[in-house]
C-alpha positions in Angstrom: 195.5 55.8 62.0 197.3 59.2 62.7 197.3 61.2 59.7 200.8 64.0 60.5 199.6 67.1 58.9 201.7 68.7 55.5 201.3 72.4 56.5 203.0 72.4 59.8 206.1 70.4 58.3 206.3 72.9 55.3 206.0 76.0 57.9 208.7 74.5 60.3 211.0 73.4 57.1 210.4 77.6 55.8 211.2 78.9 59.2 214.3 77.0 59.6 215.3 78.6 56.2 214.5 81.7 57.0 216.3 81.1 60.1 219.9 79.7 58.2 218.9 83.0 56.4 218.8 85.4 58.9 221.8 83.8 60.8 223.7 84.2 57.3 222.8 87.6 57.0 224.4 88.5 60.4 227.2 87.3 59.7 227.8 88.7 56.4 226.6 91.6 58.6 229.5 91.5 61.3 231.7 90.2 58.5 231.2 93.6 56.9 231.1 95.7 59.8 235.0 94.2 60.4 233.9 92.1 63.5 234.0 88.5 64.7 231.9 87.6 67.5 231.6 91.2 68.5 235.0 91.9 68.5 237.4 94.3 66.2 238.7 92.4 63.4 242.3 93.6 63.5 244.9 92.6 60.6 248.3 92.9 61.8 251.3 92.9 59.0 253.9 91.3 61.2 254.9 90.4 64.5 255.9 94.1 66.0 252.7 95.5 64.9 250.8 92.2 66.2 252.2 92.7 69.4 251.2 95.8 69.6 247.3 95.1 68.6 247.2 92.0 70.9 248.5 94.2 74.0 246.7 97.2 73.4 243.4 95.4 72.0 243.0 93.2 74.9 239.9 91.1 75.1 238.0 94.1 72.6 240.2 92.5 69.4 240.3 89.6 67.4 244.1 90.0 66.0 245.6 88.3 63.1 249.0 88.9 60.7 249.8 88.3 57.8 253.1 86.9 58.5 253.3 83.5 60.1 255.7 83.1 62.2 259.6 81.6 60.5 258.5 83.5 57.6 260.9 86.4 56.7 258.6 89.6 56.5 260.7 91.7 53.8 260.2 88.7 50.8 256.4 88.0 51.7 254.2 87.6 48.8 250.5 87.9 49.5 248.1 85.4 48.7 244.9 86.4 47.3 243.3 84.9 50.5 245.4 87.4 52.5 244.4 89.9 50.5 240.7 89.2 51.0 241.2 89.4 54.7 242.3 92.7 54.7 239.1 94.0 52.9 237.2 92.4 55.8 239.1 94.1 58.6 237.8 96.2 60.8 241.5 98.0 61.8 244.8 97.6 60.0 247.7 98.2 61.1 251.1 98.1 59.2 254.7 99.4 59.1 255.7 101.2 55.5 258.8 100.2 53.9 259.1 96.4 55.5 257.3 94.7 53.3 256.6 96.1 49.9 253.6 93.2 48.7 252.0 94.4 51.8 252.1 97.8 51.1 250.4 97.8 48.0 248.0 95.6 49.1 246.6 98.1 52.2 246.9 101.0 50.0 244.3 99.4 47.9 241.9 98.3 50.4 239.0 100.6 51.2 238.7 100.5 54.6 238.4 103.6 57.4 240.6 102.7 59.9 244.4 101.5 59.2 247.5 102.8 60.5 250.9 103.1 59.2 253.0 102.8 62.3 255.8 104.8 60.0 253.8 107.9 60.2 253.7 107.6 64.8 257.3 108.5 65.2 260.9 109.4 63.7 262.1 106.5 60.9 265.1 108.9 59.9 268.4 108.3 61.3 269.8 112.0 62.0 274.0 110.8 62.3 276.4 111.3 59.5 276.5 107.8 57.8 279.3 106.4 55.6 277.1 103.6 53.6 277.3 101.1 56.4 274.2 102.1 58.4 276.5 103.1 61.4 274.5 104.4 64.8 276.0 107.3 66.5 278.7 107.8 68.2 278.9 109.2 71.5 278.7 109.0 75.0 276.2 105.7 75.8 273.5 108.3 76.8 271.6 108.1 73.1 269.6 110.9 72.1 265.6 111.4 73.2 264.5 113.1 70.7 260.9 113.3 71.6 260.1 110.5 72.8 258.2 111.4 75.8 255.0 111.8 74.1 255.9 115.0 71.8 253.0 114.6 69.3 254.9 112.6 66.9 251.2 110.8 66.0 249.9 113.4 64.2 249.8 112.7 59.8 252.1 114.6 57.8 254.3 115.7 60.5 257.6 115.6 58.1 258.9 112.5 59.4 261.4 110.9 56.8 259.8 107.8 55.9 261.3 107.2 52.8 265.0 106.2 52.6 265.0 105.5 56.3 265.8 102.6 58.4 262.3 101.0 59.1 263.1 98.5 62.4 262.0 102.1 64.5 260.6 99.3 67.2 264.1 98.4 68.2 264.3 101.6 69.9 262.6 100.8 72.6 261.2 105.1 73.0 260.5 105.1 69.3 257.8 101.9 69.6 256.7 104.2 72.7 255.3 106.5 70.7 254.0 104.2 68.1 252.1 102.3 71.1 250.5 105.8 72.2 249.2 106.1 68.2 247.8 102.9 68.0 245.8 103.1 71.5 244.4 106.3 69.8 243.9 104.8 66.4 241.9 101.5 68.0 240.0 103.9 70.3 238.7 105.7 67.0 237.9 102.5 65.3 235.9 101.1 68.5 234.6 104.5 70.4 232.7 101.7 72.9 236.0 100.6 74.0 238.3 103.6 73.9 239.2 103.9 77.6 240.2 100.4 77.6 242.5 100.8 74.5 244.0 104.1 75.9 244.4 102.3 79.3 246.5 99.4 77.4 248.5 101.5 75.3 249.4 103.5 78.1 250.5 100.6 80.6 252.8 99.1 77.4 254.4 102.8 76.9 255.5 102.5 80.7 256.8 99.2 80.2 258.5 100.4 77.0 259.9 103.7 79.1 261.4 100.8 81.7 262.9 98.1 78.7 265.0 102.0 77.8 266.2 102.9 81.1 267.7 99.2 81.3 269.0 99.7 78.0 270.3 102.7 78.7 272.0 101.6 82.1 273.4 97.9 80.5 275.0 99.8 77.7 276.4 103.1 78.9 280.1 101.8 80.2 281.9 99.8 77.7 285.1 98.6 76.5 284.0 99.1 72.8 280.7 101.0 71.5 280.6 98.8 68.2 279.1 95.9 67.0 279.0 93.9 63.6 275.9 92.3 62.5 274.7 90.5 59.2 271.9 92.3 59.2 271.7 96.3 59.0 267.9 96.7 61.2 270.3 98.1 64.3 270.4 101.8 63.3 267.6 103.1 65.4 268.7 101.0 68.7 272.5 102.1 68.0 271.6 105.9 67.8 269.4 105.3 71.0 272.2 104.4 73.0 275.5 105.8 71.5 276.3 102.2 69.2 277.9 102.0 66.3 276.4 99.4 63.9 278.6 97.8 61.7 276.5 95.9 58.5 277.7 92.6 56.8 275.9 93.5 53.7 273.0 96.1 54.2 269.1 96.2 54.9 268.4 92.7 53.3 269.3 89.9 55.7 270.1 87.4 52.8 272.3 89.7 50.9 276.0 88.3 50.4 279.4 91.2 51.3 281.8 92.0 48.4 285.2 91.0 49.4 286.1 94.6 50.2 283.5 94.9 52.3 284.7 91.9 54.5 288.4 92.8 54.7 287.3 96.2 55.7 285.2 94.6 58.7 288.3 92.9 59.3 290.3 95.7 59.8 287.4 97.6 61.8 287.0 94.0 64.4 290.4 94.9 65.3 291.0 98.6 65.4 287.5 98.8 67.6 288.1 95.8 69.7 285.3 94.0 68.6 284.4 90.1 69.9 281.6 89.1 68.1 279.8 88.9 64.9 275.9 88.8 65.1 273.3 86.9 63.2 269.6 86.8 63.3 267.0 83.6 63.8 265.2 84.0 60.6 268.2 84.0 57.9 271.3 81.9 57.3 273.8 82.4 59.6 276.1 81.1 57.2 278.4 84.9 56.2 278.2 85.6 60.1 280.5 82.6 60.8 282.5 82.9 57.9 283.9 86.4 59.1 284.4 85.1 62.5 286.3 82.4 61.8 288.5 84.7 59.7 289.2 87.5 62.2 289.1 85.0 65.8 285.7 86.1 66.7 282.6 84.2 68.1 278.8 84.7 67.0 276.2 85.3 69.0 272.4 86.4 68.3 271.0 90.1 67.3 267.1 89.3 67.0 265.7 92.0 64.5 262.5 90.9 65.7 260.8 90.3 62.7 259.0 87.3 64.2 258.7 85.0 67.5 259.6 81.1 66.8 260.6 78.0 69.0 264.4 79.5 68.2 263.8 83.1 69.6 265.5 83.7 73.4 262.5 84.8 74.3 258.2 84.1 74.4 257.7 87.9 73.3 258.8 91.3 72.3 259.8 92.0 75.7 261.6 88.6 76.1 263.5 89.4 72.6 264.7 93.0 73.7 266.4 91.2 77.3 267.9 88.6 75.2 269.3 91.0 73.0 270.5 93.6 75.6 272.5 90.8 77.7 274.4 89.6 74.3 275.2 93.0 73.4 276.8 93.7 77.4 278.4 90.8 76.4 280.1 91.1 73.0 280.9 95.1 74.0 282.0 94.5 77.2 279.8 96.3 79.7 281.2 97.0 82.8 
């Protein structure tokens, strides 16, 4: 009769604790040190500063947002999940003045490394405005006003961040710079992988330098420089390029015009020679084809690029920005 001896069975039964231990304790480990399987833990807020971390971060990041994708960023409401995942991040990164619940949130999180992509270039608007978040006028050129790398990344560099329009990465220059922060930013929050992150960050901010230079070209003879869109997040690309961006209702995407408001965009359709009325994939495009079916205009599609979903005209930020560019030649009549 074989007689299995106790010790050994209690000895392997303890080691395999201590082994569930240990392999507990390295993750809480890397949960803590704002890693996941050796990579960064980056917590994007939405899909502009996502695509940033995912091109920039490469193969170094594990990137997620907090706003899924068909969800409208400005009304988002964290969950207490959400919230928890930011604590556990090893990089955050975040644009202020979208998305208010967000916000609060990161300023309450104690973590070392988070960026506010509001504080890597210009989110004032410098033209005259008359409460209708016009662009500037002028002569299609736009206005560079640093954006070849001027050392708008430093904190505290008097940037308006405030009052101003906050969609600065539909100015294709203006996300430049905020690219050439965060590949700095990431490189401080993984030293071991700086080069790669500055080597990213610059290949995007040459792609970003090209996307201008086509905008620039497309949009620079026209038979009308203005455009009416339900949603006022055009001011930075309007300024950019010599625009003038005429608002349904304001900043909020859902909000509904007065009835001045409308009969004065029906006497601006027709004194600037305007064809179309734009409306955007994540809100009702219900006002936008009210007002053109008033004043004989079509509609077409502005993408604010809040967020990527099976309806955007395009897989990515890039694929947006074309989309966008060939329906503005279209409604102002580039030549």
């Amino acid at each position: 009769m074989n007689v299995r001896p106790l010790i050994p069975t209690a000895v392997t039964a303890g080691a395999a604790a201590l082994g569930l231990l240990a392999l507990s304790a390295c993750s809480t480990a890397d949960a803590s040190d704002g890693r996941e399987d050796g990579k960064l833990k980056v917590v994007a807020s939405f899909y502009p500063m996502q695509f940033l971390a995912e091109r920039i971060g490469g193969d170094h990041v594990k990137v997620s947002t907090l706003t899924k994708p068909g969800v409208e960023p400005h009304d988002l409401e964290l969950k207490p999940r959400q919230a928890a995942q930011l604590e556990k991040a090893g990089y955050i990164l975040y644009l202020k003045g979208v998305q208010p619940a967000v916000d609060t949130a990161i300023e309450k999180t104690d973590i070392d490394h988070k960026t506010d992509a509001a504080k890597l270039a210009d989110t004032g608007l410098h033209t005259e405005d008359d409460g209708h978040d016009h662009g500037a006028e002028g002569d299609g050129h736009g206005h560079d006003q640093g954006a070849e790398g001027d050392g708008h990344g430093a904190e505290g560099d008097g940037h308006d961040h405030g009052e101003g329009d906050p969609h600065l990465w539909l100015d294709p220059l203006k996300y430049a710079q905020v690219a050439d922060g965060v590949g700095a930013a990431l490189a401080k929050a993984d030293p071991d992988h700086a080069a790669d992150y500055r080597k990213n960050a610059a290949a995007l901010v040459t792609e970003l330098k090209a996307l201008h230079t086509s905008f620039e070209q497309g949009l620079k003879n026209t038979t009308t420089r203005t455009f009416v869109t339900t949603h006022s997040a055009f001011g930075h690309l309007a300024e950019r390029y010599g625009l003038k961006q005429e608002g349904i209702a304001g900043i909020d995407p859902e909000a509904e015009p007065s009835p001045a408001r409308i009969k004065e965009l029906q006497t601006i359709a027709q004194r600037d020679r305007v064809t179309t009325v734009f409306f955007e994939t994540l809100a009702s495009d219900r006002t936008a084809k009210t007002l053109a079916g008033d004043t004989g205009l079509r509609t077409d599609v502005l993408d604010p690029l809040e967020g990527i979903t099976e309806k955007s005209k395009g897989r990515d930020y890039f694929g947006v920005m074309n989309a966008n560019l060939t329906a503005l030649k279209t409604a102002l009549g580039a030549k």
